[in-house]
N, C-alpha and C positions, 0 to 999 in steps of 0.2 A: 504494500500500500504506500504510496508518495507520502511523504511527509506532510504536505500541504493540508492532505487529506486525513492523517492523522488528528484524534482530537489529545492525545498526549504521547509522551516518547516511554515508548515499555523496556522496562530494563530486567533483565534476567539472569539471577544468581544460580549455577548450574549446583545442584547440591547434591554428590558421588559419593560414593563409598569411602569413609576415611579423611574424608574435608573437612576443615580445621571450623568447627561447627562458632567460634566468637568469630570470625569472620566473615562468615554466611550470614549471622544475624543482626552481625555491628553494622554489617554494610545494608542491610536492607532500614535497619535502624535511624544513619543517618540521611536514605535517600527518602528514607517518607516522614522526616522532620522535614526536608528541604521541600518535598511537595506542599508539606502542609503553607510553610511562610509562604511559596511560590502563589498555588491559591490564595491564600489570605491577602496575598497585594494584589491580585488580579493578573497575576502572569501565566503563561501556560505551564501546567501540573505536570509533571512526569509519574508514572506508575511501576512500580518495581514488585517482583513477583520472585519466591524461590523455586525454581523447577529441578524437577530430578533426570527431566531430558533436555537436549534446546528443542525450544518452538518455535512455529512462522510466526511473524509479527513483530520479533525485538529488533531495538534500535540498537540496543546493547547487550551485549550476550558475556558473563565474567565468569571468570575459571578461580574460584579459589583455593587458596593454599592446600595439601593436604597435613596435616598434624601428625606423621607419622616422619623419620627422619630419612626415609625412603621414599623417594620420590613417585609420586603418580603415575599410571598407567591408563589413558582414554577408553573409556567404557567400546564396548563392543556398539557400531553403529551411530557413534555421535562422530565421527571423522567426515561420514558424509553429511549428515545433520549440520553442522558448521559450516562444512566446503559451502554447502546451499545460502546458508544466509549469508555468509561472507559475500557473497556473488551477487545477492540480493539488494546489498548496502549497509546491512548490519557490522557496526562496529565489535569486534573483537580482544575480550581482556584479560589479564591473567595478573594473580597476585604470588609474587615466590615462588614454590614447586610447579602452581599453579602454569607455567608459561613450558614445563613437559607436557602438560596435554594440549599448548596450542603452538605449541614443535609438531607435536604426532600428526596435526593435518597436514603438512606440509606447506600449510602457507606464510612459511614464515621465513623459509629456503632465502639464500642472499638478504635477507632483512636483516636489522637491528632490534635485540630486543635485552631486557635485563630480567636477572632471576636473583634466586638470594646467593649470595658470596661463597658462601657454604658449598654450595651443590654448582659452581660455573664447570668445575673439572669434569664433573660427571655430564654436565649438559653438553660441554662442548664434546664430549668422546660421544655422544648419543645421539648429539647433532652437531653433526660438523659443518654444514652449510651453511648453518645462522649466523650471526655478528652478534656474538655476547658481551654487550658492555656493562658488567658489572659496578664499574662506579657510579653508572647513576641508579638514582634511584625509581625513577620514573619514563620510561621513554612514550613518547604517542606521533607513532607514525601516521596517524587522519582516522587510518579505517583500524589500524592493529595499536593497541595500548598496553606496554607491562608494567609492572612494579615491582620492585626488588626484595626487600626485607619479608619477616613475618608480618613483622605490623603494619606494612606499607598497604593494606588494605585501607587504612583510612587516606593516604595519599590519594590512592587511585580513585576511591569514595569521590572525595571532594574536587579532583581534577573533574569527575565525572558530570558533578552539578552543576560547576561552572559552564563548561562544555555546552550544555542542556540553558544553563539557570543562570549565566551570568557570575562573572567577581562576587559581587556585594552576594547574592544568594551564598554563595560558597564562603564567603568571610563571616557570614553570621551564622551557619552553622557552623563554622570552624571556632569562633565565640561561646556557642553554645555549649559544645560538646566538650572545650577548654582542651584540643588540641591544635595542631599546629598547622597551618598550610603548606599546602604538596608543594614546598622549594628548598627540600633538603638534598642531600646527595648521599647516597649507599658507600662512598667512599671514604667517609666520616667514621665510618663505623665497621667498615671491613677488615676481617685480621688477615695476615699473610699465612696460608695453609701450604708448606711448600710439598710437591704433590714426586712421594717416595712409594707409589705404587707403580712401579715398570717395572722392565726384568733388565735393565741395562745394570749390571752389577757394579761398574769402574764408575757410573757417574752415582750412583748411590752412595759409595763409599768418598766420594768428592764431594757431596752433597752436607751427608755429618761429619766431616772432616770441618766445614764451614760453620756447621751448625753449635761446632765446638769451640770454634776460633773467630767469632765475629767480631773482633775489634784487630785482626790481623790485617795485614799488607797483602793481598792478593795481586800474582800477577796471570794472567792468560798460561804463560811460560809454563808457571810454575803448577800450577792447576790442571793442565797439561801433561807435565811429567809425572802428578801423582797420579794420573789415570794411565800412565804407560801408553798414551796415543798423542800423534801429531796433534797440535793447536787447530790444523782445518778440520779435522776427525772431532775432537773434542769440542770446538762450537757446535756442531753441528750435530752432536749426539747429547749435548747438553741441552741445548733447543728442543730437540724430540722426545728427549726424556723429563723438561721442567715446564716447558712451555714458554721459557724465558732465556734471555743471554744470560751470560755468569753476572755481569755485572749490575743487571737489571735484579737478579737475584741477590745478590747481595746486599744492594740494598733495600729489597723489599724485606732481606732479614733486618738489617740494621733500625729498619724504623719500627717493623713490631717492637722490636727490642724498646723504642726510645719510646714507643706510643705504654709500653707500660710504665716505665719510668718518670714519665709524664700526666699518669695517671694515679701513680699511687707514691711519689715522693714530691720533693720541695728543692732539687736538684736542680740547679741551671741548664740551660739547653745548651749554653756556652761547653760546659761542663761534662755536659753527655755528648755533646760532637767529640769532643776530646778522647771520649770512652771507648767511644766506636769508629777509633781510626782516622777522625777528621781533623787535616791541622787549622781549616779556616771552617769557623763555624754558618758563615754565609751558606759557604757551599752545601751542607747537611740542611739547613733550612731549608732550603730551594728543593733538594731530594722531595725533605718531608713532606713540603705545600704540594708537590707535582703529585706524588702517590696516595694521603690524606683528602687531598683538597682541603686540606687548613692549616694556617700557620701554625705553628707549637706554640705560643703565647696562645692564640685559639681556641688549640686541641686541650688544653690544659684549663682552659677557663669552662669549656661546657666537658668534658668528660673529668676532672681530676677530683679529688676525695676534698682537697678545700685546707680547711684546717686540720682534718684529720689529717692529713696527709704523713705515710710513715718519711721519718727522714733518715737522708741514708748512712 
């Protein structure tokens, strides 16, 4: 049915075996407070519905999380179910695990999409064709929408109202509900999982060799010789065995390291550059903003223990 001819936009919470049940109903929760304001000013109502299949007629069709630490698997016969309304005009959305059931259609091949941090290794070996950018926390490609974290359900919530309802709709339930509007970043809150499930045994033992000596001097070279293979050998198996350069890895160790230390002492950052190998502490900052997306003066104001803080 055209939109024009629609008398509200039907939004549809797909509710599966195993689906993370506060987020089927948080979401449904704050799309029909936003109807309700929406009506009470006179503006067009949106209707939201939890179904245990997709149906004809959604404007929005959302895939939530599953609650289990294992990721999701698409019911038997919602692959076509989707393909259809995708095809239709129906926008498409997934919260966390949620974004492996809308991998399984296929339509999402060469696209961009983000899942929770946790599970990017496993998404990306399962689906190799997508573009998983885990640092945000939100992407919306027009017609395909994800979001990152567990709780990103209220992100995608409130992106969705707006979408439908307008800012100001979306800033007063985001008032009401006393949380936060969808402009954070998954990067904020991502830890560094360095991924020691391959069978390449030389870059393994190169791997906690590093994981033992984070404040060492690495060279290529030398990194190299302890794997007993050439330098072009060893990029290149270090790549397919991390997903990462050596050096890209290193410091993706060195800043979980500093993001704890930053979180639970009263340590200078000056100080922790120092710790982890850096003689100019500029240059560690700059790491940290690139892979964080927030300064360490920042990261340390909204994530750190405050006064509790142990010192070291």
């Amino acid at each position: 049915m055209p939109e024009t001819a629609r008398k509200y936009a039907q939004i549809q919470i797909l509710d599966y075996p195993g689906a993370q049940q506060s987020a089927v109903l948080g979401m449904r929760d704050l799309m029909e407070f936003a109807a309700q304001l929406a009506e009470a000013s006179g503006a067009k109502p949106h209707r939201v519905e939890i179904c245990d299949t997709p149906k004809d007629g959604a404007a929005v069709v959302i895939l939530p999380p599953a609650l289990s630490l294992a990721p999701p698997v698409l019911p038997a016969g919602w692959k076509e179910k989707l393909i259809a309304l995708h095809q239709g005009g129906t926008v498409l959305a997934s919260v966390c695990s949620g974004a492996f059931l809308l991998a399984g259609t296929e339509l999402v091949d060469g696209r961009q999409v983000t899942t929770h941090w946790r599970h990017a290794a496993t998404f990306r070996e399962r689906f190799p064709h997508v573009v998983t950018d885990i640092d945000r926390l939100l992407v919306d490609l027009g017609d395909i929408v994800t979001a990152g974290g567990v709780m990103a359900w209220t992100d995608l919530t409130l992106h969705i109202i707006e979408r439908f309802g307008g800012r100001k709709l979306m800033l007063d339930v985001a008032k009401m509900f006393v949380v936060d509007p969808p402009e954070r970043e998954q990067s904020h809150y991502a830890s560094f999982l360095p991924n020691f499930k391959h069978a390449d045994a030389s870059i393994l033992m190169v791997q906690h060799m590093l994981q033992e000596n984070i404040s060492a001097v690495h060279s290529l070279a030398g990194l190299a010789q302890i794997a007993t293979m050439s330098e072009r050998s060893f990029l290149r198996r270090f790549k397919k065995a991390t997903g990462l350069s050596p050096v890209t890895y290193i410091q993706c160790l060195r800043v979980e390291a500093a993001r704890s230390r930053l979180e639970l002492t009263t340590v200078s950052f000056e100080r922790l550059s120092w710790d982890f190998g850096y003689n100019d502490p500029a240059t560690f900052r700059s790491v940290f903003k690139r892979i964080t997306g927030l300064s360490p003066s920042d990261y340390r104001r909204k994530f750190g223990a405050g006064s509790l803080a142990l010192r070291p």
